[in-house]
Backbone as CSV, one residue per row, in Angstrom:
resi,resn,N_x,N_y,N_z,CA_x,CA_y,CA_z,C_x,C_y,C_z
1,UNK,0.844,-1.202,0.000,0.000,0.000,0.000,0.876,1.247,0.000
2,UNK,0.790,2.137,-0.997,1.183,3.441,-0.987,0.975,4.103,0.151
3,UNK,2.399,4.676,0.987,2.318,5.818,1.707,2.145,7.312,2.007
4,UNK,1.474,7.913,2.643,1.812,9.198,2.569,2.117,9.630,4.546
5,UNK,2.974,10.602,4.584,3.407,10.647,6.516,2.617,12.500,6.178
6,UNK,2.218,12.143,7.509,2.192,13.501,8.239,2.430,13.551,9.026
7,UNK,3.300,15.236,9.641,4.523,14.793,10.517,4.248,16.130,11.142
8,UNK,3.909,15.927,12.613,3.619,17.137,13.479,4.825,17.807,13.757
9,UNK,4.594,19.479,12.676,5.388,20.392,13.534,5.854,21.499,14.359
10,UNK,4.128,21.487,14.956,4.656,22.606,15.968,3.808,22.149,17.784
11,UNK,3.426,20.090,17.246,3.261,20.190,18.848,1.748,19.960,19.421
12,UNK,0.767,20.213,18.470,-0.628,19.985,18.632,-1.332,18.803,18.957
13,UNK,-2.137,18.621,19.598,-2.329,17.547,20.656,-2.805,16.497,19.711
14,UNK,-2.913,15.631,20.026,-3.060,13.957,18.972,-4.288,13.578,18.424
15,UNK,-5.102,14.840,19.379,-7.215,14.610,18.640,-7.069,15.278,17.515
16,UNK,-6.027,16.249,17.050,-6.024,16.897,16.055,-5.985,16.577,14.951
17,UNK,-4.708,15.173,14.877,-4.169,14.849,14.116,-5.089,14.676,12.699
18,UNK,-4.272,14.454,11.625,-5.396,14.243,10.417,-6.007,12.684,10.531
19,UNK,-6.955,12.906,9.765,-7.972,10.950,9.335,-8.327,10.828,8.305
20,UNK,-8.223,9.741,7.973,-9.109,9.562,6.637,-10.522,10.503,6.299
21,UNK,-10.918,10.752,5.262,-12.070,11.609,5.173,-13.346,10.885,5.555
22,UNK,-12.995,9.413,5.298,-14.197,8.574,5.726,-14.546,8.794,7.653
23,UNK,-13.936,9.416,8.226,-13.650,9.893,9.953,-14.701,10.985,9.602
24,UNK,-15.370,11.631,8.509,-15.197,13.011,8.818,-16.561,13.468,7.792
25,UNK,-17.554,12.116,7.019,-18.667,12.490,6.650,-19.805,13.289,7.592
26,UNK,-19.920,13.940,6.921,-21.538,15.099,7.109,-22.442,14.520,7.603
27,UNK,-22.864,15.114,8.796,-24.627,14.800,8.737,-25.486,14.829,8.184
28,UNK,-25.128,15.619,7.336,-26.221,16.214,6.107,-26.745,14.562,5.434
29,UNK,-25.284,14.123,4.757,-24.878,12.802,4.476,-25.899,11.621,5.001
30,UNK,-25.086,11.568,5.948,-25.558,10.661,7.244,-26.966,10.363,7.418
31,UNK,-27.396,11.279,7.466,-29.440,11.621,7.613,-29.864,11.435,6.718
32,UNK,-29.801,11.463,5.836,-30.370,11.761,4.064,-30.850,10.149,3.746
33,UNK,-32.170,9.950,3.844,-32.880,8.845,3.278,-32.535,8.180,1.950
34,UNK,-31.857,6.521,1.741,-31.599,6.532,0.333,-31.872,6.480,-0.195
35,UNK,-33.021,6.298,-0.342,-34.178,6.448,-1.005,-35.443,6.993,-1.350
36,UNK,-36.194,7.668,-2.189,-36.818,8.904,-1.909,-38.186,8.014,-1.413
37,UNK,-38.917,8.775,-0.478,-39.718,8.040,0.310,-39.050,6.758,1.701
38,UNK,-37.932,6.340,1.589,-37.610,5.357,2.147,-37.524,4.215,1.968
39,UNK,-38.185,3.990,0.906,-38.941,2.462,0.093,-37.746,2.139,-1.083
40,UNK,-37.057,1.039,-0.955,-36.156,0.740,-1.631,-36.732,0.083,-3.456
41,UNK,-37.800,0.534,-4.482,-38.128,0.797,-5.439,-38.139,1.379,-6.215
42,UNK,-38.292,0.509,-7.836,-38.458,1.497,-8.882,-39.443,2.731,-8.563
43,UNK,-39.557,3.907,-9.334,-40.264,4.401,-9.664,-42.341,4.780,-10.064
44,UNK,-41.833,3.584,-11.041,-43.394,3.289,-11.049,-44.051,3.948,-12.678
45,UNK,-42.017,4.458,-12.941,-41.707,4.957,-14.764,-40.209,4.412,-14.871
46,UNK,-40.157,3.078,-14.792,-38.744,2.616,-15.147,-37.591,3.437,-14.253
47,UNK,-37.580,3.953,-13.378,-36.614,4.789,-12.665,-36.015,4.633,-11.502
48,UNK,-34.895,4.619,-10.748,-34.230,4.313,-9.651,-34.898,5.634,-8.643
49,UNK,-35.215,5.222,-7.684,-35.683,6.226,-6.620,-34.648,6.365,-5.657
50,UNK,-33.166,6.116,-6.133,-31.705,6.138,-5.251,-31.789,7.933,-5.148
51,UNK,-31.562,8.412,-4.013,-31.196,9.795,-3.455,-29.700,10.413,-3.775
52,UNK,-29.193,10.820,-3.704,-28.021,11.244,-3.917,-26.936,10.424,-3.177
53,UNK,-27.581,10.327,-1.653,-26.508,9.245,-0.957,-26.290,7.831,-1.512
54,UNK,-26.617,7.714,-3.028,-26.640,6.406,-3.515,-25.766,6.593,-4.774
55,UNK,-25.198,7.708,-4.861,-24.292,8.373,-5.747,-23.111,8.088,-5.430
56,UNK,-22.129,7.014,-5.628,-21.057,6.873,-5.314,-19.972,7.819,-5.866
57,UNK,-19.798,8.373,-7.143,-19.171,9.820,-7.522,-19.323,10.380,-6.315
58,UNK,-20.381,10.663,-5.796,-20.170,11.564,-4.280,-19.930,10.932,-3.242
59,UNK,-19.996,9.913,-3.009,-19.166,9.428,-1.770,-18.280,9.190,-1.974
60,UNK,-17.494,8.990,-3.444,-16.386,8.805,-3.038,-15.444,9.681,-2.677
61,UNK,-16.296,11.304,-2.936,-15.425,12.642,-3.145,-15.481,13.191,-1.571
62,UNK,-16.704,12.261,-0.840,-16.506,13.464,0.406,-15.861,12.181,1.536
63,UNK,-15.154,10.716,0.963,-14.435,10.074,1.211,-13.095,10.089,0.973
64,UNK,-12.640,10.734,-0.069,-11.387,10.640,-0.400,-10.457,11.733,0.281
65,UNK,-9.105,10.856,0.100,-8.374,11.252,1.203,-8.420,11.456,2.438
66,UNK,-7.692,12.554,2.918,-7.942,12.960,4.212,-8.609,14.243,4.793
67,UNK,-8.302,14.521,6.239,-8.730,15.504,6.346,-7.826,16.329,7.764
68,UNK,-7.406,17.423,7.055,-7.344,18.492,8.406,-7.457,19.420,9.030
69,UNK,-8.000,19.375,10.327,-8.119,20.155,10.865,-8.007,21.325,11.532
70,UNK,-8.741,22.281,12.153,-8.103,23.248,13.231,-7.649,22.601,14.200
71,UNK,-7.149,23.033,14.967,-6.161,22.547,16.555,-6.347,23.811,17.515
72,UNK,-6.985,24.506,17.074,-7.360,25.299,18.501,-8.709,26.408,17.667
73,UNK,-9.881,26.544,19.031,-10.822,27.683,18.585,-9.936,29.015,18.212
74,UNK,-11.169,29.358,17.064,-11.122,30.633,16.400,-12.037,31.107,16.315
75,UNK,-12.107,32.598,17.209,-13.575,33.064,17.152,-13.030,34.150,16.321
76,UNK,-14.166,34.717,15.753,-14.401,35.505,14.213,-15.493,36.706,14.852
77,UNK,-15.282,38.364,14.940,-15.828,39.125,14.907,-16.024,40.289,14.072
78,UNK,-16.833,41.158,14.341,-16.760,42.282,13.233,-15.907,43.529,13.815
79,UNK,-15.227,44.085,13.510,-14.419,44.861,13.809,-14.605,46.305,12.787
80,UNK,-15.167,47.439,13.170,-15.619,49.050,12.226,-13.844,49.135,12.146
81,UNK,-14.361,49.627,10.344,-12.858,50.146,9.866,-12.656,51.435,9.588
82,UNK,-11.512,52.429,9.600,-11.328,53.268,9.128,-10.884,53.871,7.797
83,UNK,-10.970,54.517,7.662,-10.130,55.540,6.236,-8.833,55.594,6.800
84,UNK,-7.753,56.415,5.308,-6.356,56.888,6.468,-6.019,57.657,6.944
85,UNK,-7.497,58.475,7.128,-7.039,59.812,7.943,-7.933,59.369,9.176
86,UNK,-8.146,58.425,9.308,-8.818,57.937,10.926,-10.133,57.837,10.910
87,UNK,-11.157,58.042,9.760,-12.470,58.739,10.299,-12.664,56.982,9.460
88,UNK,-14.188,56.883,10.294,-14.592,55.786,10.225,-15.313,55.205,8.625
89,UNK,-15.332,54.113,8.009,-15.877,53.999,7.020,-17.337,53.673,6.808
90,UNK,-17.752,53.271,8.601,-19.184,53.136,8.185,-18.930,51.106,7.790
91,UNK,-17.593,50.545,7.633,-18.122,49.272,7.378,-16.978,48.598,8.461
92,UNK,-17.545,47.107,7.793,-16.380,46.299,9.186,-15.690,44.963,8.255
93,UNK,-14.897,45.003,8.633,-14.030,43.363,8.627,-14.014,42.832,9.804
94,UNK,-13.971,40.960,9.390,-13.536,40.300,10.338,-11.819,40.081,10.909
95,UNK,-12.853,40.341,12.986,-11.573,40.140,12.851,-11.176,38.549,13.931
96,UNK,-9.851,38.131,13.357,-9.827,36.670,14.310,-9.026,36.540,15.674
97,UNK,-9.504,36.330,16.260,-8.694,35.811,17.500,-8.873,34.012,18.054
98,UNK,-7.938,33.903,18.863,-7.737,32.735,19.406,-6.993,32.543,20.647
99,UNK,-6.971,31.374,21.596,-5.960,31.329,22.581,-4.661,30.419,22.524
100,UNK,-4.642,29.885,21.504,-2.936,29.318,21.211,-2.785,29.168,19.792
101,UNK,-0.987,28.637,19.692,-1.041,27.964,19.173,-0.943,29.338,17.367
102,UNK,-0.968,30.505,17.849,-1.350,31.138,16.024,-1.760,30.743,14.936
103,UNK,-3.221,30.155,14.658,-3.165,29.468,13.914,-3.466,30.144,12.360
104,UNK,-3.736,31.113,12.541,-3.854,32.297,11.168,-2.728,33.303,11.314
105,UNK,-2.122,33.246,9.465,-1.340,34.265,9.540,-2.170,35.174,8.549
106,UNK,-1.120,35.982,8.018,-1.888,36.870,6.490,-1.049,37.077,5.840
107,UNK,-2.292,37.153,4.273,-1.489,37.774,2.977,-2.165,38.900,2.795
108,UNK,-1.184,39.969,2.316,-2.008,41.225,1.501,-2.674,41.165,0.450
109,UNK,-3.530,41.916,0.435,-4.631,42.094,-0.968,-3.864,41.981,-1.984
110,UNK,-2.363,42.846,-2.057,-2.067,42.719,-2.957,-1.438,41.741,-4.027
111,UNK,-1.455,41.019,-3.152,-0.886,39.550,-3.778,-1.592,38.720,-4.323
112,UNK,-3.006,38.733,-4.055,-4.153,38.400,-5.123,-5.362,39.343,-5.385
113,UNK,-4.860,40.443,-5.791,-6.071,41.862,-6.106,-7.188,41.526,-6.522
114,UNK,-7.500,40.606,-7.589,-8.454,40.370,-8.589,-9.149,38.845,-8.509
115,UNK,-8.607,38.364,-7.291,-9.309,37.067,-7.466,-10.758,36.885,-7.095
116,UNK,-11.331,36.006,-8.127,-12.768,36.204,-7.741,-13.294,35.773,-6.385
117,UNK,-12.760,34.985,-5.700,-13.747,34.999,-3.969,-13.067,36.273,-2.931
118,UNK,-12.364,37.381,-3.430,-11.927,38.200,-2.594,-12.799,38.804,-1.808
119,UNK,-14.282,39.151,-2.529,-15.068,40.009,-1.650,-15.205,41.335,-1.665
120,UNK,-15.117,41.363,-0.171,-15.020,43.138,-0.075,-13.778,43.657,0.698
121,UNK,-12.871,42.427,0.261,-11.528,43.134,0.566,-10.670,44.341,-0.500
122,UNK,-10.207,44.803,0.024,-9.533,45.938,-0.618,-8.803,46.830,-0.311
123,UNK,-7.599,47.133,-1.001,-6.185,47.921,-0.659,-6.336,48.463,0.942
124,UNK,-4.943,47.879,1.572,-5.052,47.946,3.236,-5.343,46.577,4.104
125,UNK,-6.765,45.280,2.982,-6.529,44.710,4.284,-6.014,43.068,3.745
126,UNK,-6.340,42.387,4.411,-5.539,41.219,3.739,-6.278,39.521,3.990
127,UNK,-5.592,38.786,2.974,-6.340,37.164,3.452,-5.950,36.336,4.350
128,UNK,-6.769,36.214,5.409,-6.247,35.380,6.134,-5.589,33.678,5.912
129,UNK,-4.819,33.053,6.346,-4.443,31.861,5.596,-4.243,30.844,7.199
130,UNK,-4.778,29.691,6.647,-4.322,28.755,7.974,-3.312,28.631,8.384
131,UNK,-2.463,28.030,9.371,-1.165,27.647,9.499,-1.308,26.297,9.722
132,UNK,-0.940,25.441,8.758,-0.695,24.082,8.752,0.353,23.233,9.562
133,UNK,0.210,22.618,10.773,1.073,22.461,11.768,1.637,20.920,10.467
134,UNK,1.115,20.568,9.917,1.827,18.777,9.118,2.730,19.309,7.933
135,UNK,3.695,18.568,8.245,4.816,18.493,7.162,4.199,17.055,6.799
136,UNK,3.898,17.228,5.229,3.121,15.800,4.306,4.589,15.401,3.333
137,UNK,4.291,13.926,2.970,5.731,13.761,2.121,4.735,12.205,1.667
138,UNK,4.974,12.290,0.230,4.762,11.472,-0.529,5.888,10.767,-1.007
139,UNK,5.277,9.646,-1.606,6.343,8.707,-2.426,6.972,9.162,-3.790
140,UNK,8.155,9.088,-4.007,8.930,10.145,-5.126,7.492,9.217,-6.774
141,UNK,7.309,10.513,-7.208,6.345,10.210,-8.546,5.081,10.909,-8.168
142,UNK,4.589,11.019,-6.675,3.282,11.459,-6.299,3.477,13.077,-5.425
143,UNK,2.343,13.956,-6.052,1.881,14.881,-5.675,0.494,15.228,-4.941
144,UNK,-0.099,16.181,-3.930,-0.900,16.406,-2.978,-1.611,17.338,-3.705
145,UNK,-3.330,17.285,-3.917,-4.360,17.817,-4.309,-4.870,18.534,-2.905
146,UNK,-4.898,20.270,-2.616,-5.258,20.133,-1.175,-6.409,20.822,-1.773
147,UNK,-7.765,20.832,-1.211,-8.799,21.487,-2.011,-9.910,21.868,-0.658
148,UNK,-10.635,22.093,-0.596,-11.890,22.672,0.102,-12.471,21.198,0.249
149,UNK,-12.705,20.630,2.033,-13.384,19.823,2.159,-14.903,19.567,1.110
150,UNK,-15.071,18.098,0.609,-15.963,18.519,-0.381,-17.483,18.174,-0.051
151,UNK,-18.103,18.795,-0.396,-19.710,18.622,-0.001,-20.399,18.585,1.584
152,UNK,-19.282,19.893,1.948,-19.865,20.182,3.138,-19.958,21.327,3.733
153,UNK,-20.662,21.524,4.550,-20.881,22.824,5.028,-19.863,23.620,5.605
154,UNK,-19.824,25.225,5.720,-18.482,25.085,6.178,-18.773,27.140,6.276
155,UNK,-17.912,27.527,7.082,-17.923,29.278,7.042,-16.799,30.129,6.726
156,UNK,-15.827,28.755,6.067,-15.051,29.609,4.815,-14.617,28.436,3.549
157,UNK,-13.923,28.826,3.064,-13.520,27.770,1.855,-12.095,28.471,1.757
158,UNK,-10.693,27.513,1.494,-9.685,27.824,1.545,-9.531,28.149,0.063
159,UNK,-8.150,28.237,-0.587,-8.133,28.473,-2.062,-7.172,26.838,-2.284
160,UNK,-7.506,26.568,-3.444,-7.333,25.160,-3.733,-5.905,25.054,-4.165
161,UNK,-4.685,24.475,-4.359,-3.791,23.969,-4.776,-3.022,22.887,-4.613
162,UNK,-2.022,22.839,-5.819,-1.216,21.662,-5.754,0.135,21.563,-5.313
163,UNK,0.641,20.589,-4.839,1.932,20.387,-4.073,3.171,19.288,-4.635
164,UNK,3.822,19.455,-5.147,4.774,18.136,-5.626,5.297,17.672,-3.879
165,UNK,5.060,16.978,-2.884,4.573,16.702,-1.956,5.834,15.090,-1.848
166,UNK,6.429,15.164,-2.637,7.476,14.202,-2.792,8.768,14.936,-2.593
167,UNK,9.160,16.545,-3.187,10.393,16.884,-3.645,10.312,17.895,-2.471
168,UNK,8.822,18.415,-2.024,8.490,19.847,-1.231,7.899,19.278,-0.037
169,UNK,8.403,19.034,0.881,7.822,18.685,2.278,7.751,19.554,3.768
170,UNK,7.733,20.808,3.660,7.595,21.657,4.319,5.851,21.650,4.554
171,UNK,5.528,22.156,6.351,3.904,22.350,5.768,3.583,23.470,4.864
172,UNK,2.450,23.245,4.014,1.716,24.119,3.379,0.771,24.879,3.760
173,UNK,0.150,25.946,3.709,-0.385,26.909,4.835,-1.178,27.064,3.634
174,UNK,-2.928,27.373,4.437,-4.350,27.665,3.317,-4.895,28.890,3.645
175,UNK,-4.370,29.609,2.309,-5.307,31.007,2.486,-6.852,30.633,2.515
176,UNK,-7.677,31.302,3.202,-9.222,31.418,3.003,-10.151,32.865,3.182
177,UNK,-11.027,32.347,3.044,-12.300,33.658,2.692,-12.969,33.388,3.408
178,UNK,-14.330,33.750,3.901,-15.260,33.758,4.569,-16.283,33.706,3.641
179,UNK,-17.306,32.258,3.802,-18.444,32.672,2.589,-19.172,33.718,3.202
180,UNK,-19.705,33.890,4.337,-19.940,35.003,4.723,-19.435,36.217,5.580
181,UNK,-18.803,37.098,4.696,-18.110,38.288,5.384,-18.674,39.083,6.528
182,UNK,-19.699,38.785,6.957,-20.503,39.348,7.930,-20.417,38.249,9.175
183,UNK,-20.170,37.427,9.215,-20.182,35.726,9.763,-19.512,36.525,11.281
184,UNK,-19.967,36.137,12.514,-19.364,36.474,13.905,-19.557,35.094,14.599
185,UNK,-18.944,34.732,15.432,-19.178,33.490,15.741,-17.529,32.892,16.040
186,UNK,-17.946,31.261,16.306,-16.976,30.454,17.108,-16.336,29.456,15.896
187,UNK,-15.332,29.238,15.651,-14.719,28.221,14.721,-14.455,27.083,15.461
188,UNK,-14.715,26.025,15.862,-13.847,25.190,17.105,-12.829,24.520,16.598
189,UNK,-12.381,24.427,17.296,-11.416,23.216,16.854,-11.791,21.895,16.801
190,UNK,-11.062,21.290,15.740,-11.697,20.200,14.754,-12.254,20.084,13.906
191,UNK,-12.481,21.644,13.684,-13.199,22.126,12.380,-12.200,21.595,10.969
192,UNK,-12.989,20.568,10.038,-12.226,20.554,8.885,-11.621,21.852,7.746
193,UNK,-10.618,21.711,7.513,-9.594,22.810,6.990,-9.630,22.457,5.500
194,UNK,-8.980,21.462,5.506,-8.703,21.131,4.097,-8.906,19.463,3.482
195,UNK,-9.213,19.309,2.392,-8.985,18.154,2.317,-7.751,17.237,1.219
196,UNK,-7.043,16.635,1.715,-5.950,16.412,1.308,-5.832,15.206,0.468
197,UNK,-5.306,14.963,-1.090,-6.146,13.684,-1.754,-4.454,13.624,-2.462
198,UNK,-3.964,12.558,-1.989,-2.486,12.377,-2.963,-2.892,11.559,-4.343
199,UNK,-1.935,11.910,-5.284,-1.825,11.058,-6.273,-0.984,11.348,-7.407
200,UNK,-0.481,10.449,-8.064,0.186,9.965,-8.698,0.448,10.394,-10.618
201,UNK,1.779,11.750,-10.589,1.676,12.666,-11.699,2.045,11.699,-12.599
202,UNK,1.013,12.116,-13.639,1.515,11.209,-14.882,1.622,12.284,-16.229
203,UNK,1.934,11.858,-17.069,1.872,13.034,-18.780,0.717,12.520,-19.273
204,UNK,-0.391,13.525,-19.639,-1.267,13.594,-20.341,-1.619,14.140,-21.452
205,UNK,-2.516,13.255,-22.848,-2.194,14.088,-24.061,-3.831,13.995,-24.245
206,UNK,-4.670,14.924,-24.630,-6.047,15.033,-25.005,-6.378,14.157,-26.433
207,UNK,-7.192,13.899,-26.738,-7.780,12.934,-28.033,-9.349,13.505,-27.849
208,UNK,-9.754,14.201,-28.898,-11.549,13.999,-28.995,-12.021,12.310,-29.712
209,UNK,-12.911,12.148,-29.379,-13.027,10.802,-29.470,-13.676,10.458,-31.125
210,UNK,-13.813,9.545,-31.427,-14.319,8.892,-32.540,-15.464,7.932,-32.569
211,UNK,-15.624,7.362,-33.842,-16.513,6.499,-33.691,-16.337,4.698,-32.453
212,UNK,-14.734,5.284,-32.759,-14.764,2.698,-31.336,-15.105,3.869,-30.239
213,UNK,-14.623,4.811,-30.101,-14.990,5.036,-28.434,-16.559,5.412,-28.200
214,UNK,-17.472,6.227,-29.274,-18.600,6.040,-29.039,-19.529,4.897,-29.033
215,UNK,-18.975,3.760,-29.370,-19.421,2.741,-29.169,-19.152,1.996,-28.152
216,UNK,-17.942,2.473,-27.329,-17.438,1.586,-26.058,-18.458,2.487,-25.082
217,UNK,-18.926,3.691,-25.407,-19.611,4.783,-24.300,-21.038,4.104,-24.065
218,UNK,-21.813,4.133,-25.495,-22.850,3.103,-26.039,-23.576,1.746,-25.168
219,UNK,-22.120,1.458,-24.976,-22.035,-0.177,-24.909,-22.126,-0.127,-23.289
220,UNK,-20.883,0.572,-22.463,-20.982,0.881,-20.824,-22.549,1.586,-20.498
221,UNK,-22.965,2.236,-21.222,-24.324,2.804,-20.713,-25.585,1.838,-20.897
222,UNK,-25.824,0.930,-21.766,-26.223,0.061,-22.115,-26.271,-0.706,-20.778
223,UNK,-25.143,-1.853,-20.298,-25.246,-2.270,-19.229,-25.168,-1.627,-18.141
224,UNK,-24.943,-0.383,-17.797,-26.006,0.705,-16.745,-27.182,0.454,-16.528
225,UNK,-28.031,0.282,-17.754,-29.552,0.596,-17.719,-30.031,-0.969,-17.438
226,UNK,-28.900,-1.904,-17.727,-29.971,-3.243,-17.008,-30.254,-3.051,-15.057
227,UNK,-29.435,-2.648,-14.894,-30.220,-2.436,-13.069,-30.518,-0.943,-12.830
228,UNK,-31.734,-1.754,-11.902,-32.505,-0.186,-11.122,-31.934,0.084,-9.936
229,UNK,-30.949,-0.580,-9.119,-30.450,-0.184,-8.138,-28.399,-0.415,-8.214
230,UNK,-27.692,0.576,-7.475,-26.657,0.211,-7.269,-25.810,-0.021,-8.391
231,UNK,-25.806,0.105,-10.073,-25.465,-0.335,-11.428,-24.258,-0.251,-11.490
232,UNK,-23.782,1.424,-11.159,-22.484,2.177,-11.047,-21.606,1.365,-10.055
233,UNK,-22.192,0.650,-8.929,-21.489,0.329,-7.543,-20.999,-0.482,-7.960
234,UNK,-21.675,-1.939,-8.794,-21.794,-2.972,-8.596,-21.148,-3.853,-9.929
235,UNK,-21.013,-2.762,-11.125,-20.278,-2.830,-12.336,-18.963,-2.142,-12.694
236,UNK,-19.248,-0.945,-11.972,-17.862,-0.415,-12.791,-16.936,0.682,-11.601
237,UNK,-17.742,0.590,-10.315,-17.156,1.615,-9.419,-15.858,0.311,-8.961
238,UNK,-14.540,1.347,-8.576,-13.127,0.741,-8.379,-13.077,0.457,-6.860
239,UNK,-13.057,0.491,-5.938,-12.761,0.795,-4.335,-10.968,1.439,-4.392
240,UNK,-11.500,2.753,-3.576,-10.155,3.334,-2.970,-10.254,3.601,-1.429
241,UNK,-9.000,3.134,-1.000,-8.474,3.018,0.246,-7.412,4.102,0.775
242,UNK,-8.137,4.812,1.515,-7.376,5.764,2.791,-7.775,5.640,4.018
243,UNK,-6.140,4.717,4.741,-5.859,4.446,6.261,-4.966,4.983,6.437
């Protein structure tokens, strides 16, 4: 089995540590009937009455990889801002505090002026970014997908990138936003941060397809439509493993 280490470095207590993402499904998830009505049946028009939680594309996305966390509360307030001659603007930013541990640093506006989830930031204030206590290290060939826990609720979203996670093993630190800039409130700790999905760089060359492959598409959808339940699970879904 392919490895990946995460390697505590600044000291954070061991509930913190990262888990598989399967540690770390939604309630939303969890609750969600699999079936619409409850009743494990067709339709009643040739149709699967499977709910979304019967969507393995999505379980496998809010399964995959890992996940990490905060390591200490972060409470989030509104704080009135000024102009630069002192007088007030009439608006507010958040602002963060916590009791250990620093777990937010910052970047200036100016280092991403124009990006579209900026908001209503602007010249003067800046993005806050996590501080990632794990140094991650992959197997030489494999790189780290770190992206926005997926399909879950959440009161910011980090910005997504990639890591050659084999050659670069320092931690990586996640700028984020606030989906809501007005948001006051408690972050706790254990709150999911990021979600972390390794894998394996290869060279890729594009092809639009032709007529054998519309017939291999044809042919896989074809035996789709002989079952009303589970088709995707039970024919052509792979199993992936993160321990």
């Amino acid at each position: 089995m392919t490895q990946i280490i995460f390697t505590n470095t600044m000291g954070v207590p061991e509930e913190f540590n990262p888990n598989p993402a399967s540690s770390f499904v939604p309630d939303w998830y969890k609750e969600m009937e699999s079936y619409i009505g409850g009743t494990k049946k067709p339709s009643g028009h040739g149709m699967t009455t499977g709910t979304i939680k019967k969507c393995m594309p999505v379980f496998d996305a809010i399964v995959g990889g890992y996940i990490i966390t905060t390591y200490t509360d972060v409470f989030v307030s509104q704080k009135p801002t000024a102009n630069e001659d002192g007088t007030p603007t009439g608006e507010t930013m958040p602002w963060y505090e916590w009791p250990s541990f620093g777990p937010i640093h910052f970047h200036p506006i100016e280092q991403a002026p124009n990006h579209p989830n900026k908001g209503p930031l602007k010249k003067g204030f800046s993005y806050p970014k996590w501080i990632n206590p794990w140094s991650i290290t992959t197997p030489p060939g494999y790189s780290t997908l770190f992206t926005a826990p997926m399909h879950r609720e959440s009161v910011f979203t980090i910005f997504d990138g990639i890591v050659d996670t084999d050659t670069y093993t320092p931690p990586v630190n996640f700028p984020f936003v606030l989906n809501d800039w007005k948001f006051e409130g408690l972050i706790p700790a254990g709150t999911p941060i990021v979600q972390v999905i390794p894998f394996k760089r290869e060279s890729w060359e594009m092809k639009i397809g032709a007529q054998d492959e519309l017939v291999d598409q044809n042919n896989v959808t074809t035996k789709l439509r002989t079952r009303f339940f589970d088709s995707y699970k039970s024919q052509f879904r792979q199993v992936k493993e993160y321990k």
